[in-house]
N, CA, C and O atoms as a GROMACS GRO file, in nm:
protein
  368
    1UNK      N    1  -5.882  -3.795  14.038
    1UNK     CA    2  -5.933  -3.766  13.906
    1UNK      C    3  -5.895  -3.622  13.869
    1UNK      O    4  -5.890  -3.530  13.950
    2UNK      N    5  -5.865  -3.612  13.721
    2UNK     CA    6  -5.823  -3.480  13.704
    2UNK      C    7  -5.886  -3.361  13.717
    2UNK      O    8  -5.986  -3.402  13.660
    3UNK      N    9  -5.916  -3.241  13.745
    3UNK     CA   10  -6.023  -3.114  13.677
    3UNK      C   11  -6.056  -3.140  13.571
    3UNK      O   12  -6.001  -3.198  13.477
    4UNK      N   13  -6.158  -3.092  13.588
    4UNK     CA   14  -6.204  -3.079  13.426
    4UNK      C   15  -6.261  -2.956  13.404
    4UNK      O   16  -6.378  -2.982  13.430
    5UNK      N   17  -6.260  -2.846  13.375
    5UNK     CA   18  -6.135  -2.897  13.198
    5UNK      C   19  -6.037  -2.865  13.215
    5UNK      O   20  -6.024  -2.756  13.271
    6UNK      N   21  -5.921  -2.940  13.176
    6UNK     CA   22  -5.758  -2.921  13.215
    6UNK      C   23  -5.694  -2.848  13.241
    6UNK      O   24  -5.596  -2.896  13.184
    7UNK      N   25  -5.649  -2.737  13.295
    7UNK     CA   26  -5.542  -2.643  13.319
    7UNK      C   27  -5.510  -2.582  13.189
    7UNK      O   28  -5.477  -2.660  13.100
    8UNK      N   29  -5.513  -2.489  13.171
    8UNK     CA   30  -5.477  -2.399  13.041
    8UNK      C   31  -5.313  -2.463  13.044
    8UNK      O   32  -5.259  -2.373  12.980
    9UNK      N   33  -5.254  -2.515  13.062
    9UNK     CA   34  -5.062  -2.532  13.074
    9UNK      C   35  -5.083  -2.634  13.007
    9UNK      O   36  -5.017  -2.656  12.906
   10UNK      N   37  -5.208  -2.741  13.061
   10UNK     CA   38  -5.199  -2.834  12.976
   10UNK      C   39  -5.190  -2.879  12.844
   10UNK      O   40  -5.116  -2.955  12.783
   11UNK      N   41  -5.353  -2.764  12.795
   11UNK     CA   42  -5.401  -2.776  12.732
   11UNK      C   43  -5.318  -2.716  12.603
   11UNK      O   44  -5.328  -2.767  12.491
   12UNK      N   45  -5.210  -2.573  12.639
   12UNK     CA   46  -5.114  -2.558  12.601
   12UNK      C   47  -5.031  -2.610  12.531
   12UNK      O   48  -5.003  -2.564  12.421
   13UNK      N   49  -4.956  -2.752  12.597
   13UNK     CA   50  -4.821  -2.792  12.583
   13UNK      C   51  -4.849  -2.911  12.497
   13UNK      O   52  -4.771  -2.973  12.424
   14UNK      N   53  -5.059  -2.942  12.535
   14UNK     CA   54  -5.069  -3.080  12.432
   14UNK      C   55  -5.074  -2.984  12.276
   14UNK      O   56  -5.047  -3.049  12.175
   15UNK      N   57  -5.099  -2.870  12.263
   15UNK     CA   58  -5.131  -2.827  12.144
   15UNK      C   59  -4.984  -2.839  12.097
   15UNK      O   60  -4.966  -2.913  12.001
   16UNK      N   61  -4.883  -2.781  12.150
   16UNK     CA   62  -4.749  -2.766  12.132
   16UNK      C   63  -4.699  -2.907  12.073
   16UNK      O   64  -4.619  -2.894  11.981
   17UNK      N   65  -4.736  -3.059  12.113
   17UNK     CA   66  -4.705  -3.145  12.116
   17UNK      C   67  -4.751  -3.190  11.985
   17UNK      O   68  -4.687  -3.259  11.905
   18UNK      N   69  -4.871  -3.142  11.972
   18UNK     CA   70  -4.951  -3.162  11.845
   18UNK      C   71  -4.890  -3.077  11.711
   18UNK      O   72  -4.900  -3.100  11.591
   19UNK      N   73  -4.848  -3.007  11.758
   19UNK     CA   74  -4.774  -2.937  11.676
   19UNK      C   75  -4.600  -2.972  11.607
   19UNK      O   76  -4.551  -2.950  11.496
   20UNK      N   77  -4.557  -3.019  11.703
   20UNK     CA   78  -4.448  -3.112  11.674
   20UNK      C   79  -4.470  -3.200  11.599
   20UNK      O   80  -4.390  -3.211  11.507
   21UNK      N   81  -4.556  -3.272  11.604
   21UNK     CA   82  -4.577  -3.427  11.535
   21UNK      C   83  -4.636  -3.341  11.385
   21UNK      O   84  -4.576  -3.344  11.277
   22UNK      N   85  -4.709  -3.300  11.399
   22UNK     CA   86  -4.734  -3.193  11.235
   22UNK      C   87  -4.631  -3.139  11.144
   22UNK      O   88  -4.624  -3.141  11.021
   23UNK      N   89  -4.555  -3.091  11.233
   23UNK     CA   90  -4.397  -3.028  11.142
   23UNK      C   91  -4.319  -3.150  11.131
   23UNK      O   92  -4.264  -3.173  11.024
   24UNK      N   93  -4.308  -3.228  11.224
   24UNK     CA   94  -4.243  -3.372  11.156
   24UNK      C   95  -4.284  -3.467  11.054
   24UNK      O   96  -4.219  -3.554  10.998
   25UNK      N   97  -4.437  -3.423  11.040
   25UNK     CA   98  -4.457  -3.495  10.952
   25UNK      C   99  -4.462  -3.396  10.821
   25UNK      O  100  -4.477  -3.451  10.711
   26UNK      N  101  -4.456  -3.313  10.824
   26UNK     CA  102  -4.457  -3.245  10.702
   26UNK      C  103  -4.370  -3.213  10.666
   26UNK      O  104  -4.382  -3.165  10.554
   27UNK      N  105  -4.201  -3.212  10.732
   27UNK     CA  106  -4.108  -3.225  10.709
   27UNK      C  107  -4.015  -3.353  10.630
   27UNK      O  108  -3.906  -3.370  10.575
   28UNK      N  109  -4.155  -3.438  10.671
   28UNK     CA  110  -4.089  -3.571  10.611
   28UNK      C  111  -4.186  -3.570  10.464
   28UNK      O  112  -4.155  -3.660  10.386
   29UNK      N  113  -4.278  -3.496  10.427
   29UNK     CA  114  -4.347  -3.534  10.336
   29UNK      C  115  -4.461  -3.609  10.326
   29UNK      O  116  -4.514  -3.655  10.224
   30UNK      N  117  -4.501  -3.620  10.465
   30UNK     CA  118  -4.626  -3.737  10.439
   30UNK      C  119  -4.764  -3.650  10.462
   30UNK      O  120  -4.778  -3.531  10.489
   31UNK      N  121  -4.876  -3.775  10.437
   31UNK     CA  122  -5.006  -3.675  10.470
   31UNK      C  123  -5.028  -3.765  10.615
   31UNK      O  124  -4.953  -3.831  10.687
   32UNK      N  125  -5.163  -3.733  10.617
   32UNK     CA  126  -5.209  -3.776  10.748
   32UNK      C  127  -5.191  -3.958  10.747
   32UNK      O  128  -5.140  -4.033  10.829
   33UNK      N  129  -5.251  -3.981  10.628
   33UNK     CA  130  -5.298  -4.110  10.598
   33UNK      C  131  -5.154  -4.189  10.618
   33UNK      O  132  -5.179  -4.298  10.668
   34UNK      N  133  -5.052  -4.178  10.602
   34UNK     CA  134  -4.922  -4.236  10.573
   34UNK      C  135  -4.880  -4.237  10.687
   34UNK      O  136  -4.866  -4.349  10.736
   35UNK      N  137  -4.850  -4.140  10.758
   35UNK     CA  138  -4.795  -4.134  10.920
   35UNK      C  139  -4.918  -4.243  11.036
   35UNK      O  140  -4.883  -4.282  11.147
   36UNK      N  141  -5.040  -4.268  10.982
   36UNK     CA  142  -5.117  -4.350  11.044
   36UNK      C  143  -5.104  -4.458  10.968
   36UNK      O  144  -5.167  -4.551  11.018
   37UNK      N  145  -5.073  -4.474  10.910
   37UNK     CA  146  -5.037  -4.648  10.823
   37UNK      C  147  -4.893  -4.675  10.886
   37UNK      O  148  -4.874  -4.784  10.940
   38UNK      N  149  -4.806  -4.595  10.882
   38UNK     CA  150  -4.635  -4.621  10.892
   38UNK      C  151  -4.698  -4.656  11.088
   38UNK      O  152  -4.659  -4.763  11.134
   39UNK      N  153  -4.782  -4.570  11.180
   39UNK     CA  154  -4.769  -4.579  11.296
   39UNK      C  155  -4.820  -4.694  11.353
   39UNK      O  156  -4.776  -4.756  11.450
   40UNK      N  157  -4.938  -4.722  11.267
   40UNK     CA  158  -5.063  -4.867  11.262
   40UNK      C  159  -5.172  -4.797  11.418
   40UNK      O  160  -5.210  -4.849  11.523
   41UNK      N  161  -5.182  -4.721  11.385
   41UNK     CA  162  -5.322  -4.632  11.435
   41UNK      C  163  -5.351  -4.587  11.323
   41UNK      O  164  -5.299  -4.583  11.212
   42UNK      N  165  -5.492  -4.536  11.397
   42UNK     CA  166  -5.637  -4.455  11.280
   42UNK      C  167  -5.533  -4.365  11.257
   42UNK      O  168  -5.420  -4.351  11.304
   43UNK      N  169  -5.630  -4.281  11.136
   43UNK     CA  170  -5.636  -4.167  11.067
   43UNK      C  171  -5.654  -4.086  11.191
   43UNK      O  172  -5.570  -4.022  11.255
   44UNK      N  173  -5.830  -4.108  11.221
   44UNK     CA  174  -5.846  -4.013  11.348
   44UNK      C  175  -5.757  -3.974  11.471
   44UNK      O  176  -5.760  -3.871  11.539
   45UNK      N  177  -5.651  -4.118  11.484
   45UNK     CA  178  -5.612  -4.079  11.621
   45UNK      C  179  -5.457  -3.985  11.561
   45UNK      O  180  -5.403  -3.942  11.663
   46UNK      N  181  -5.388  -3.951  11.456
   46UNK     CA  182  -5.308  -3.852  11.385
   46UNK      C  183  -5.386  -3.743  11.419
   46UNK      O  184  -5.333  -3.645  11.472
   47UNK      N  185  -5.488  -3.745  11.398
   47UNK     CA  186  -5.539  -3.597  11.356
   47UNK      C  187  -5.598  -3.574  11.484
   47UNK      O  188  -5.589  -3.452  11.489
   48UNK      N  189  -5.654  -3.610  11.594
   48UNK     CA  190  -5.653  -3.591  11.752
   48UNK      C  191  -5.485  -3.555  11.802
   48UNK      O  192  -5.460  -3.456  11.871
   49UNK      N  193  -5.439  -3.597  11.783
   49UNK     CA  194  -5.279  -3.598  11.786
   49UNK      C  195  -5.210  -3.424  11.795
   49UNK      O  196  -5.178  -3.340  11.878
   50UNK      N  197  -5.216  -3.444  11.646
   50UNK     CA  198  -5.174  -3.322  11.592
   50UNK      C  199  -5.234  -3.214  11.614
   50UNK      O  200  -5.193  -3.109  11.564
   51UNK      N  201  -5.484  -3.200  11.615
   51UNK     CA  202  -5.501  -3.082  11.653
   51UNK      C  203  -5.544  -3.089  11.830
   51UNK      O  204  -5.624  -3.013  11.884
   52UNK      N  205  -5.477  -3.182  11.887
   52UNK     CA  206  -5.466  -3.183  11.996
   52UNK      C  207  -5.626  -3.176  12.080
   52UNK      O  208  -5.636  -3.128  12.193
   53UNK      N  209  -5.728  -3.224  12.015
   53UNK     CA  210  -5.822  -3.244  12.054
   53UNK      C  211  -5.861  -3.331  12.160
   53UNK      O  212  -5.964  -3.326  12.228
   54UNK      N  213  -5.784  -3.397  12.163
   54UNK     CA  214  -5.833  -3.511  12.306
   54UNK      C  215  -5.649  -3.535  12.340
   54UNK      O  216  -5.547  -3.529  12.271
   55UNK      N  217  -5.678  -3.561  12.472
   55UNK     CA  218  -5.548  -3.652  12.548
   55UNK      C  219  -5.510  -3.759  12.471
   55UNK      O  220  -5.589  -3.853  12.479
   56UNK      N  221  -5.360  -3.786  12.356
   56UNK     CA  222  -5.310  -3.878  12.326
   56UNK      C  223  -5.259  -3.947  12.442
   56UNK      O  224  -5.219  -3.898  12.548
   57UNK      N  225  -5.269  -4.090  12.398
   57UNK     CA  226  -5.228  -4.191  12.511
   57UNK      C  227  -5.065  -4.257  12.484
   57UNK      O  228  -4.996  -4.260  12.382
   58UNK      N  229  -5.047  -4.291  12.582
   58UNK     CA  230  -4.875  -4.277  12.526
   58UNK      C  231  -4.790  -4.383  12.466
   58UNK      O  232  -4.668  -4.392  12.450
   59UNK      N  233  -4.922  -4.486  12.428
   59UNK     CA  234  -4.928  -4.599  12.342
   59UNK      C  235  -4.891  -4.537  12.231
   59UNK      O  236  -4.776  -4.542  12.188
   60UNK      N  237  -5.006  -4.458  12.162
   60UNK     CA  238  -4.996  -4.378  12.051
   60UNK      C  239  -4.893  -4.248  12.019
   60UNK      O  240  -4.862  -4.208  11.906
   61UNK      N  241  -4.865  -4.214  12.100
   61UNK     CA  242  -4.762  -4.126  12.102
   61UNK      C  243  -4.621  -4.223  12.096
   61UNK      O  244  -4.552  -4.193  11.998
   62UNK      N  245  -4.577  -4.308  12.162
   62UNK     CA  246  -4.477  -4.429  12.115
   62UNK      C  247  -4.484  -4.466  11.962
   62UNK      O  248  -4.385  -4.496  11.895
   63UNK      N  249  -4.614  -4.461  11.916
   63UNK     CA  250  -4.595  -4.561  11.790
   63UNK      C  251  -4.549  -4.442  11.691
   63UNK      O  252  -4.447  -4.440  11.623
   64UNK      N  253  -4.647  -4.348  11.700
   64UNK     CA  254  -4.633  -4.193  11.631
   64UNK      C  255  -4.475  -4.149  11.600
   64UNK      O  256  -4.427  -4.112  11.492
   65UNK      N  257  -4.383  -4.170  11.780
   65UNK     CA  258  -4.285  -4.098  11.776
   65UNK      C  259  -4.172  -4.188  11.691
   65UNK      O  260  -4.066  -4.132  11.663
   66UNK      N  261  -4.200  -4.367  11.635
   66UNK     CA  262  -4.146  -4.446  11.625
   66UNK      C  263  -4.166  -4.435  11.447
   66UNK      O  264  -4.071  -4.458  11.373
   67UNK      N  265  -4.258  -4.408  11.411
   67UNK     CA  266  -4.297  -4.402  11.258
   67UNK      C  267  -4.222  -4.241  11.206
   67UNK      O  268  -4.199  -4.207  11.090
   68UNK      N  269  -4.198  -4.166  11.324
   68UNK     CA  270  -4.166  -4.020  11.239
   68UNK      C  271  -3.998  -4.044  11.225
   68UNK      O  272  -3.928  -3.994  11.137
   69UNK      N  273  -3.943  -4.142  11.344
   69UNK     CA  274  -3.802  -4.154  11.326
   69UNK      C  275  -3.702  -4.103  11.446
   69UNK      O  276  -3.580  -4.110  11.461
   70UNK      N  277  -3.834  -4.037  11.541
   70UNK     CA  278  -3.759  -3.920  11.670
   70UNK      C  279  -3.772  -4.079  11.808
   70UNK      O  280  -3.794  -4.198  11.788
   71UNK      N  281  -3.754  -4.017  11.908
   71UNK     CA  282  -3.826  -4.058  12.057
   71UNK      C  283  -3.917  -3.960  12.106
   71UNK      O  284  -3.900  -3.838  12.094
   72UNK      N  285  -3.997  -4.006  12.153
   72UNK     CA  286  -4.131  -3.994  12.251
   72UNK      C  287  -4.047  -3.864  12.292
   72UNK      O  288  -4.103  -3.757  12.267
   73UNK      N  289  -3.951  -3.861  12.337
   73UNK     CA  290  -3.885  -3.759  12.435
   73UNK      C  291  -3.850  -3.601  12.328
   73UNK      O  292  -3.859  -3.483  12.361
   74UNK      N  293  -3.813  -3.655  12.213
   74UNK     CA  294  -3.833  -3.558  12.109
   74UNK      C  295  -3.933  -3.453  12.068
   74UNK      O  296  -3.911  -3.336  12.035
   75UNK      N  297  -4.048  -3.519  12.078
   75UNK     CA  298  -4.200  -3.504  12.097
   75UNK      C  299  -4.241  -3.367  12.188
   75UNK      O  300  -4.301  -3.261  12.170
   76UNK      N  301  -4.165  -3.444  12.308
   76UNK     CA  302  -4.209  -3.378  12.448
   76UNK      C  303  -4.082  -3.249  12.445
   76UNK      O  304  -4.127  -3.159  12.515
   77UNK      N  305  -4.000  -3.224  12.412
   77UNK     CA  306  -3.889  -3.160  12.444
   77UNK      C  307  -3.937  -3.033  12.382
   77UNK      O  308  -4.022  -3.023  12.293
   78UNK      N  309  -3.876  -2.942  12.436
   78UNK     CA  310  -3.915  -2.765  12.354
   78UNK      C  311  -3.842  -2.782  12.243
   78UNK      O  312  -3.886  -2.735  12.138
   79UNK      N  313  -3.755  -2.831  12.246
   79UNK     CA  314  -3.646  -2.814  12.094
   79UNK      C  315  -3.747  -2.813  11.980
   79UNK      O  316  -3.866  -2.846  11.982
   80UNK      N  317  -3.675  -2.770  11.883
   80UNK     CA  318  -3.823  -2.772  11.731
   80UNK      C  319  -3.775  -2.922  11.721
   80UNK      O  320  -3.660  -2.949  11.756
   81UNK      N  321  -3.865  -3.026  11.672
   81UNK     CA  322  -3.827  -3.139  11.557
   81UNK      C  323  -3.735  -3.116  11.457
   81UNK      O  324  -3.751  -3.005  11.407
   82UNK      N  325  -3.681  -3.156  11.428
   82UNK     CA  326  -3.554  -3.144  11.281
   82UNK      C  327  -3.722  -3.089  11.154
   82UNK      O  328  -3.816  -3.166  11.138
   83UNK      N  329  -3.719  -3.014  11.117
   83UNK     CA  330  -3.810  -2.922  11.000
   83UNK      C  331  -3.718  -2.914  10.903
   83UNK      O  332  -3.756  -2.917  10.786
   84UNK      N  333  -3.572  -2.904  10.940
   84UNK     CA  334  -3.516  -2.840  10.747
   84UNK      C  335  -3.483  -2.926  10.678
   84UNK      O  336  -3.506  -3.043  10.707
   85UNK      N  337  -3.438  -2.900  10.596
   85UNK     CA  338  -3.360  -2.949  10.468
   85UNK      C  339  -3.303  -3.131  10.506
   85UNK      O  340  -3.324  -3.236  10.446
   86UNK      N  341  -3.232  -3.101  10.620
   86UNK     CA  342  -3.115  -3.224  10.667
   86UNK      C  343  -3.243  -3.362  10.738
   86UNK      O  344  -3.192  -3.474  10.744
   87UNK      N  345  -3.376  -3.354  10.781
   87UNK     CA  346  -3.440  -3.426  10.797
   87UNK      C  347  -3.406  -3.577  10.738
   87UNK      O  348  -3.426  -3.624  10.625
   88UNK      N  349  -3.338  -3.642  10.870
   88UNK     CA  350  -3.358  -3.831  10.846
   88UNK      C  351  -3.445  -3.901  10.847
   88UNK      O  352  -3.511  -3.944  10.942
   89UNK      N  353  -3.456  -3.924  10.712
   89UNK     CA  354  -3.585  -4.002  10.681
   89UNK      C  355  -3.606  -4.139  10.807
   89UNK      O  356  -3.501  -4.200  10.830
   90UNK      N  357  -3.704  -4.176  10.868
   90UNK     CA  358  -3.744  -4.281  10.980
   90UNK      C  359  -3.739  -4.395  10.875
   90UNK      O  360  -3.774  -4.401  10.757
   91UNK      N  361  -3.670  -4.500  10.978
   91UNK     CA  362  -3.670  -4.661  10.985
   91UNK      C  363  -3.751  -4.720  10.862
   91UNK      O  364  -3.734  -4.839  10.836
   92UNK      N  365  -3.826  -4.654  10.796
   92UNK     CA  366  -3.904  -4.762  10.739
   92UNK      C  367  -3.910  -4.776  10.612
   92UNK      O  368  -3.976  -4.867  10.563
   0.00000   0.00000   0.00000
């Protein structure tokens, strides 16, 4: 079972993560509500997501990374998300 409460690295890299999925989505133009309709999760679980309040599960992080247009691995990677101008609009 893990520590509790998580390792500051963790707790870190989920904010970081949460932060990615925020600039991708605001890069694409959407609000909260749209990126959780396009993902077919809650509202709530976007916004756990993004302010990184609880451990996303990687169900939700799949569907998330699948509605913004990236991979899961995109997500996770230090690289920024595509933010400028040239942003490809996702699949849908």
């Amino acid at each position: 079972m893990p520590p509790d409460p998580r390792p500051d690295w963790v707790l870190a890299q989920r904010r970081e993560i949460g932060h990615r999925i925020a600039r991708r989505r605001a890069a694409l133009g959407w609000t909260v509500e749209r990126l959780a309709g396009a993902a077919g999760v809650s509202r709530d679980s976007v916004l756990r997501a993004e302010h990184a309040t609880r451990s996303t599960g990687l169900d939700v992080l799949l569907q998330l990374a699948d509605a913004l247009g990236v991979t899961v691995g995109r997500l996770l990677d230090e690289d920024p998300v595509a933010t400028d101008a040239g942003v490809p609009q996702p699949p849908r």
